[in-house]
C-alpha positions in Angstrom: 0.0 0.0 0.0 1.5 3.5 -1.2 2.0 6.2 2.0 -1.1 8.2 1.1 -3.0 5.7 1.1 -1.9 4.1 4.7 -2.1 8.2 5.5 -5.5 8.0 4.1 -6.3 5.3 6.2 -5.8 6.1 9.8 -7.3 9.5 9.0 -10.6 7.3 8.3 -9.9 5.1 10.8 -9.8 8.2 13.5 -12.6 9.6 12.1 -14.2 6.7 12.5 -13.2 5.8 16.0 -14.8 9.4 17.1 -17.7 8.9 14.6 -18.4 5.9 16.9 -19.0 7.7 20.2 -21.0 10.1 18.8 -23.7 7.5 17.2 -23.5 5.7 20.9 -21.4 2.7 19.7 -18.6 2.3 22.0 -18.4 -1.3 20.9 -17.0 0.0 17.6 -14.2 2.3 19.1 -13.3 -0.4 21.6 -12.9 -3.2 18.7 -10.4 -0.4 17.1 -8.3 -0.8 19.8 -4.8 -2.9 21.2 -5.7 -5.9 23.7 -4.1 -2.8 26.4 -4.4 0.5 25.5 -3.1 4.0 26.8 -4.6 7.2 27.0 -3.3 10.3 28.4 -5.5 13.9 28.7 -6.3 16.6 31.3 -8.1 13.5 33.4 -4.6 11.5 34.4 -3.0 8.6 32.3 -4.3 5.2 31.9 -4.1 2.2 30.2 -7.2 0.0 29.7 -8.4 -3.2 28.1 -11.3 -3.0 25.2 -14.1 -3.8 27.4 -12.7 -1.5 30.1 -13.0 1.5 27.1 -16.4 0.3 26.1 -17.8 0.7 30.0 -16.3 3.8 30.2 -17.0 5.2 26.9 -20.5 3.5 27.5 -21.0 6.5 30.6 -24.4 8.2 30.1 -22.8 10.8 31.7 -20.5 11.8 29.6 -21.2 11.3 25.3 -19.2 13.4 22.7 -22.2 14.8 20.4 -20.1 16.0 17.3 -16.3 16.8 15.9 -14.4 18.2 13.0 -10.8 17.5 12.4 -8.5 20.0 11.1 -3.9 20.4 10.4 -4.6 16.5 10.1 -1.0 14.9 10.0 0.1 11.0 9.9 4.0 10.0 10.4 4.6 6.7 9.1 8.0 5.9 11.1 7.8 2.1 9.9 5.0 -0.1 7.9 3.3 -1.3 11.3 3.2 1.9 12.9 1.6 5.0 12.2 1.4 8.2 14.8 -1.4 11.0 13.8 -1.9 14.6 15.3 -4.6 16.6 14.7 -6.8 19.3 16.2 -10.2 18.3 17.1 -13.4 21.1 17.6 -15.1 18.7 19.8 -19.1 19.1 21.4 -19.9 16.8 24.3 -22.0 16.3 27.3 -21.0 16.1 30.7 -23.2 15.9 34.0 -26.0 17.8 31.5 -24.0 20.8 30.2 -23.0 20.7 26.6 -19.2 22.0 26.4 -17.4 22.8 23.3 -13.6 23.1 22.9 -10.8 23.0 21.0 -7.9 20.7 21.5 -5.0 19.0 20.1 -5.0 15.1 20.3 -2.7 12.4 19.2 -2.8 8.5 18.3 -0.5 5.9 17.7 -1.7 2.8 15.4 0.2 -0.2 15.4 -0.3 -2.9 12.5 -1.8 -6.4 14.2 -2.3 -9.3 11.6 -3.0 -7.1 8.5 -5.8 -4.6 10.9 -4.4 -1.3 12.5 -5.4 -1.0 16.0 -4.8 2.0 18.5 -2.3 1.5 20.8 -2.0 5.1 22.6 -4.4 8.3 22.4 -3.3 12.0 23.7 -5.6 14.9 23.9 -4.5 18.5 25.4 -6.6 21.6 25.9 -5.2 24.3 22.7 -6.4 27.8 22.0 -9.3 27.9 19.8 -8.2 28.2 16.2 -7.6 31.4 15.3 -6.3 32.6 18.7 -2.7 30.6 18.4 -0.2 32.5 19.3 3.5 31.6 18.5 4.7 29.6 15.7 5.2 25.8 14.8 
């Protein structure tokens, strides 16, 4: 498979991981995943099994309600592995208020018996687009 097309392909497969929690089916994002998994945000670090991720993604108290990617990258370091960055205008619900904000998340894939899984996910609070200072 040529590089833009394994590119191609973990941007679908993120989109499709989010796309997931947003139509209420954690059992898709959690069948996307390594048998352990790590995670790392503004909650702590952790690494968790698939079912683990599907009870907590399954939380009625917490459900992401939409997204849009954008600056959508994908290094390829070897043929297994493939490490994306992106910024992510998430919507989501949390104890009953709907919060919107920008942030900038991460996601290694590792190639398992010809099916990428995700092996580690990273989300940070940024500025909302437009209000970056700095340069990259």
């Amino acid at each position: 498979m040529k590089t833009s097309a394994r590119k191609a392909e973990i941007e679908r497969l993120e989109r499709a991981f989010w796309q997931s929690l947003v139509d209420d089916k954690p059992q898709v994002a959690s069948a996307m995943l390594t048998d352990t998994a790590l995670m790392a945000s503004s909650h702590g670090a952790m690494s968790f099994d698939p079912p683990t991720y599907e009870k907590m993604a399954s939380n009625p108290k917490h459900r992401v309600l939409d997204f849009s990617f954008s600056d959508f990258e994908v290094l390829l370091p070897r043929d297994d592995v493939a490490i994306a960055t992106y910024r992510a205008r998430q919507k989501y619900q949390r104890d009953g208020e709907v919060i919107e904000e920008d942030v900038v998340d991460s996601s290694t894939w590792v190639l398992l018996d010809g099916e990428w899984k995700c092996a580690a996910h990273t989300e940070s609070h940024a500025e909302p687009a437009g209000q970056r200072t700095g340069t990259h």
